[in-house]
C-alpha positions as CSV (number, residue, x, y, z in Angstrom):
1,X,27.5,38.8,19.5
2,X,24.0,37.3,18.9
3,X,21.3,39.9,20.2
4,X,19.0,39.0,22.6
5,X,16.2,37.9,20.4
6,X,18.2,35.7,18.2
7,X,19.3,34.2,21.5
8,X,15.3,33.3,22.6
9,X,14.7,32.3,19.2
10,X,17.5,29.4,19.7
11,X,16.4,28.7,23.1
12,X,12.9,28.4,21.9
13,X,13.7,26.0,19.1
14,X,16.0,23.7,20.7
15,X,13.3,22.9,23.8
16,X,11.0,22.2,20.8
17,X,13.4,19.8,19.4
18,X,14.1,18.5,22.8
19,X,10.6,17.3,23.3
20,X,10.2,15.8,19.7
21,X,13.6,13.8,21.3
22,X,12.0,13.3,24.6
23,X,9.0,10.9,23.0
24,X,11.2,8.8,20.3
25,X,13.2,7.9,23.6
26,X,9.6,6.7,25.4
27,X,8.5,5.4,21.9
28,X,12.1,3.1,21.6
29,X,11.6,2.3,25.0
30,X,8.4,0.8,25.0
31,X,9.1,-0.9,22.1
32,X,12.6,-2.4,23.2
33,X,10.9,-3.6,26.3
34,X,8.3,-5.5,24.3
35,X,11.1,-6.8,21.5
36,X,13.1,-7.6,24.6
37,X,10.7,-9.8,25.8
38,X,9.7,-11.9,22.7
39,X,13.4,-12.6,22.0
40,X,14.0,-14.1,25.6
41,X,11.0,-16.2,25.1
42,X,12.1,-17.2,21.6
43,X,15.2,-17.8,22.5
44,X,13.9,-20.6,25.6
45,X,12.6,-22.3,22.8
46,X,15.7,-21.8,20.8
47,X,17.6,-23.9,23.7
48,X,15.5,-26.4,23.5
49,X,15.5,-27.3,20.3
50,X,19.5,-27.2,20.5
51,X,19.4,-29.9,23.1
52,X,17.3,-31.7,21.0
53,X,20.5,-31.7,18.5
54,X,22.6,-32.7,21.5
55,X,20.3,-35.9,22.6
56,X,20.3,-36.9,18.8
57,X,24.6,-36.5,19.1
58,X,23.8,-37.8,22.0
59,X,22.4,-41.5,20.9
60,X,25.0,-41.9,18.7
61,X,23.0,-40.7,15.5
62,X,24.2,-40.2,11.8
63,X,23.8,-36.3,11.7
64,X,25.1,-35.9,7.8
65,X,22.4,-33.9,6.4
66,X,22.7,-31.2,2.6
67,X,23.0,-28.4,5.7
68,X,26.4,-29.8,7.1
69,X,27.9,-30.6,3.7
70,X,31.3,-28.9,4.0
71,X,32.3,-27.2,0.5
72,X,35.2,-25.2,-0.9
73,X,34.2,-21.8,-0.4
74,X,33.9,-20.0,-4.1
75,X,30.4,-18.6,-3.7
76,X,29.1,-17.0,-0.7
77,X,25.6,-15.0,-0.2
78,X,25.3,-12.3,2.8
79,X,22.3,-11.4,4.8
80,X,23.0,-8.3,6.2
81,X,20.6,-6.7,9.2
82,X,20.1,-3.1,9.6
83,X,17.6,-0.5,10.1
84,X,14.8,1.2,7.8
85,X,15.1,4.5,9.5
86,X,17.7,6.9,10.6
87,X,18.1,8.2,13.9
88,X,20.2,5.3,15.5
89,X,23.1,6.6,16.0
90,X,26.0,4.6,14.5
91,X,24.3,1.2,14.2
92,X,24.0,1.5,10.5
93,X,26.7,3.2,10.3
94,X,28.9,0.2,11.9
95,X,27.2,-2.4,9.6
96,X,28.0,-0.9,6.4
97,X,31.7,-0.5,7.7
98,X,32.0,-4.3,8.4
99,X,30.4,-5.5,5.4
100,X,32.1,-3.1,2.8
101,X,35.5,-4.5,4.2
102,X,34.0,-7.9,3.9
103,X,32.7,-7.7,0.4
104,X,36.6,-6.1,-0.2
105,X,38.2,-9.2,1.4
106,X,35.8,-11.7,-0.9
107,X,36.7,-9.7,-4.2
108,X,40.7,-9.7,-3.3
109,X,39.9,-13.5,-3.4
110,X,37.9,-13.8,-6.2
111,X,34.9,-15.3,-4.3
112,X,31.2,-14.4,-5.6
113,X,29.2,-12.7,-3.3
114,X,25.3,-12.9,-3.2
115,X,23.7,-9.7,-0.7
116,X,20.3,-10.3,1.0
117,X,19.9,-6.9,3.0
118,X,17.2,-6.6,5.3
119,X,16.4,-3.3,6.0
120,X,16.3,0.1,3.8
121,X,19.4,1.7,5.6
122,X,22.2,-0.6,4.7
123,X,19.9,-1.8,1.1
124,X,20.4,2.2,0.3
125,X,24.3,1.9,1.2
126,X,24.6,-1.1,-1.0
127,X,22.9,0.4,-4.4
128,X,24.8,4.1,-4.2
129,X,28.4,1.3,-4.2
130,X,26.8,0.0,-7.0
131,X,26.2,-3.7,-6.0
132,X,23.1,-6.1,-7.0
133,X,21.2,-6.9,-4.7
134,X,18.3,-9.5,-3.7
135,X,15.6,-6.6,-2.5
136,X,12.7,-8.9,-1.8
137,X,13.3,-8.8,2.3
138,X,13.9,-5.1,2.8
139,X,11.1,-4.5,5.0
140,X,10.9,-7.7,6.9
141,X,12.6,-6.0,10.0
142,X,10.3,-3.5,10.3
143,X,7.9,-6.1,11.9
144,X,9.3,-9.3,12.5
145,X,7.4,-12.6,11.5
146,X,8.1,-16.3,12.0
147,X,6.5,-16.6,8.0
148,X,8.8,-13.5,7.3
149,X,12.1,-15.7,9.0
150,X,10.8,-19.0,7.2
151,X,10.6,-16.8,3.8
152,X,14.3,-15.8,3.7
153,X,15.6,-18.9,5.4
154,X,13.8,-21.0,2.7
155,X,15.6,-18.8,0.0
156,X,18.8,-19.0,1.8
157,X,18.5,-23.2,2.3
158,X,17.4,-23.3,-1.1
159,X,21.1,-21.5,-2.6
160,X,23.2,-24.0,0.3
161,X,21.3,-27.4,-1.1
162,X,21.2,-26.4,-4.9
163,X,25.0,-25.7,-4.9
164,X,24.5,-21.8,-6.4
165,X,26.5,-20.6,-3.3
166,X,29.6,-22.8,-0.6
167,X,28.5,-20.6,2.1
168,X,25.9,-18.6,3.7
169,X,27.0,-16.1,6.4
170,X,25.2,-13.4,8.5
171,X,25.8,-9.8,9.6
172,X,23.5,-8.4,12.3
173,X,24.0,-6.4,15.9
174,X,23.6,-8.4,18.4
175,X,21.8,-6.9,21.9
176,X,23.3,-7.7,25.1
177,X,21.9,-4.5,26.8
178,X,20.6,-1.2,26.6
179,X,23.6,0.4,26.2
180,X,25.8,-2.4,24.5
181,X,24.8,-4.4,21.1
182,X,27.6,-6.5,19.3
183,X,27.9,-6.3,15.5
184,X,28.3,-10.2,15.0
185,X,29.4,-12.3,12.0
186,X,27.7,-15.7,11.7
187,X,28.0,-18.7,9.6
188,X,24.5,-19.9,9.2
189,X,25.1,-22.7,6.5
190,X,26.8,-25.1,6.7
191,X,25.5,-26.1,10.6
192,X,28.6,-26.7,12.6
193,X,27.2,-29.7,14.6
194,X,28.2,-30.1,18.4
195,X,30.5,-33.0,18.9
196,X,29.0,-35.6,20.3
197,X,29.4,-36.7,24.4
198,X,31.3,-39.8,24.9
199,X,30.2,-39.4,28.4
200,X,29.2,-43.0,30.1
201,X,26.3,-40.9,32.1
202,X,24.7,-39.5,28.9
203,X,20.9,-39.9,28.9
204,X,20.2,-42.9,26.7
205,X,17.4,-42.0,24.0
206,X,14.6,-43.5,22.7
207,X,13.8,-41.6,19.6
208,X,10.3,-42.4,17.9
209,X,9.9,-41.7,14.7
210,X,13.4,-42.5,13.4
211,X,16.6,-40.9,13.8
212,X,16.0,-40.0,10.3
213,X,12.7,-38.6,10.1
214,X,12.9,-36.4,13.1
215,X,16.9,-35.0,11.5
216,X,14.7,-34.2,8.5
217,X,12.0,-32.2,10.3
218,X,15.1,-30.8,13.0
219,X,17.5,-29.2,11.1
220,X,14.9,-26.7,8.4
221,X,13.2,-26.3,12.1
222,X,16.6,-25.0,13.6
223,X,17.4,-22.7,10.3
224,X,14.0,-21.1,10.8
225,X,14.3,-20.1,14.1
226,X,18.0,-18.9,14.0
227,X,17.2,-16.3,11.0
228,X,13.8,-15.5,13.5
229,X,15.6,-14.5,16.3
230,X,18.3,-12.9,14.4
231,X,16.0,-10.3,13.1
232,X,14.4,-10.0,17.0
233,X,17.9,-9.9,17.6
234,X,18.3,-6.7,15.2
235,X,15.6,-4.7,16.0
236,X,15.9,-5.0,19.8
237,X,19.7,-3.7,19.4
238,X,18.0,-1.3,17.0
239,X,16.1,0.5,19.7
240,X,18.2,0.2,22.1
241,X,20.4,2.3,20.4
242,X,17.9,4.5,19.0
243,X,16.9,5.3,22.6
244,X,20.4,5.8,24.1
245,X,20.7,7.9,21.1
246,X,17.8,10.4,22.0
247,X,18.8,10.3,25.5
248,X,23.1,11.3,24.1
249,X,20.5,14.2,21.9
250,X,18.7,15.3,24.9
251,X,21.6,15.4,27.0
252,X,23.4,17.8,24.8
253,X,20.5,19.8,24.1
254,X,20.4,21.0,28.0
255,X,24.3,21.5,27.7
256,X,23.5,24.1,24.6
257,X,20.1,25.5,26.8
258,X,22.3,26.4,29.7
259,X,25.0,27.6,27.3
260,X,22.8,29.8,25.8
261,X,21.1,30.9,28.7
262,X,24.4,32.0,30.4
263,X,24.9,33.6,27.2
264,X,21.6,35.2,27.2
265,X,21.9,36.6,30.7
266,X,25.4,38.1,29.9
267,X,23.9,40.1,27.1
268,X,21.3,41.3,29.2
269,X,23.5,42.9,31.5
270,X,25.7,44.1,29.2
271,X,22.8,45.6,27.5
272,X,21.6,47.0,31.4
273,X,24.6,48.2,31.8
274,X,25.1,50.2,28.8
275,X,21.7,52.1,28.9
276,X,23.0,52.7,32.8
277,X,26.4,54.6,31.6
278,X,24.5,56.3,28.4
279,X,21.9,58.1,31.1
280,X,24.9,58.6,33.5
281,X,26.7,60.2,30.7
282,X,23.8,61.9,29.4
283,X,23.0,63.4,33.2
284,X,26.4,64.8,33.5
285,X,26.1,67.1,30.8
């Protein structure tokens, strides 16, 4: 049995780490409420610009565009979403289980695989497996840019148009709330265009410049702003779970405090009671 001051001593340290728990809760809260905020707003905009796609399917337009060209699939390239620090609880964790069976899928089929990770956690993950990767977007999660976004979207439109990969997919967590964010697979090229409304009430559009002009400036538009709001996406689900994390930690740290304090008072009065029955036994003698 642990003796009273080895019991303090645990006490002691555990309330320390309690309150080191206590403030990356109110840090990742602060911070999700603020990511939070900018996604909603982005994605507004986001909806917008998709019924902007809809009017154009809308008036009947020609959509064919390089970004809808439909290939057989024999080169792919992955960008995968994740962290750049621990403490998360299993949200790397589930990210690099979902792409490792992914990347064992593409190799049973002999498809070539291309990995753009963003963020340290799953980039890590990727080198100790021993795959090549494209490192030059680690650390755009850590703060999220639209210039970041339009970086690694240009890269990724460039491999689609230039025929080096068939298919470009991404792997992120989706947030739906705090306690709830959905590891989702997306095929980001090629655009899987609405089909268009055949519906006799359908606003009829006047579209200045041309249909083909504003397709041009649409579509590179609509690619920028999905990888944007995927990586809002990824670090709002990011501290979300961060914080339910440090609240699961702080929970179970008072569990083990009133554990140990039940324990401690047990040995205390065991101890009481022993020096009792040593000067009982010492006064009838």
């Amino acid at each position: 049995m642990s003796s009273l001051k080895e019991i303090k001593v645990r006490i002691a340290s555990i309330r320390s780490t309690q309150k080191i728990t206590a403030a990356m809760k109110m840090v990742s809260s602060a911070k999700l409420h603020h990511t939070q905020m900018l996604t909603e707003h982005t994605l507004l905009y986001a909806n917008k610009l998709s019924a902007i796609l809809n009017g154009l399917l809308g008036a009947e337009c020609d959509l064919e565009s390089p970004y809808t060209e439909q290939r057989e699939v024999k080169r792919v390239a992955i960008a995968v979403f994740s962290s750049s620090s621990g403490l998360c609880g299993t949200f790397n964790v589930n990210v690099w289980k979902e792409l490792s069976a992914r990347l064992h899928e593409y190799k049973a089929q002999q498809i070539e695989v291309r990995l753009y990770p963003v963020g340290k956690k799953i980039a890590d993950e990727l080198h100790k497996a021993g795959y090549t990767t494209e490192d030059n977007f680690l650390h755009l999660g850590e703060k999220p840019s639209y210039d970041g976004a339009i970086s690694l979207a240009g890269d990724l439109m460039e491999l689609f148009t230039s025929g080096k990969v068939d298919r470009v997919e991404l792997l992120y967590h989706h947030f739906k709330n705090t306690a709830t964010q959905v590891l989702t697979h997306k095929v980001y090229l090629p655009i899987t265009l609405p089909e268009a409304t055949t519906d006799a009430s359908a606003t009829d559009y006047l579209l200045e410049p041309s249909p083909e002009n504003l397709q041009a400036l649409l579509f590179p538009k609509l690619l920028n702003l999905t990888v944007y709001t995927t990586l809002l996406d990824t670090v709002t689900s990011e501290h979300a779970a961060r914080m339910m994390a440090m609240q699961t930690a702080n929970d179970n740290a008072n569990d083990l405090i009133q554990d140990l304090t039940l324990q401690y008072n047990k040995t205390r009065q065991q101890a009481i009671t022993n020096e009792l029955l040593d000067i009982m036994g010492g006064s009838g003698q």
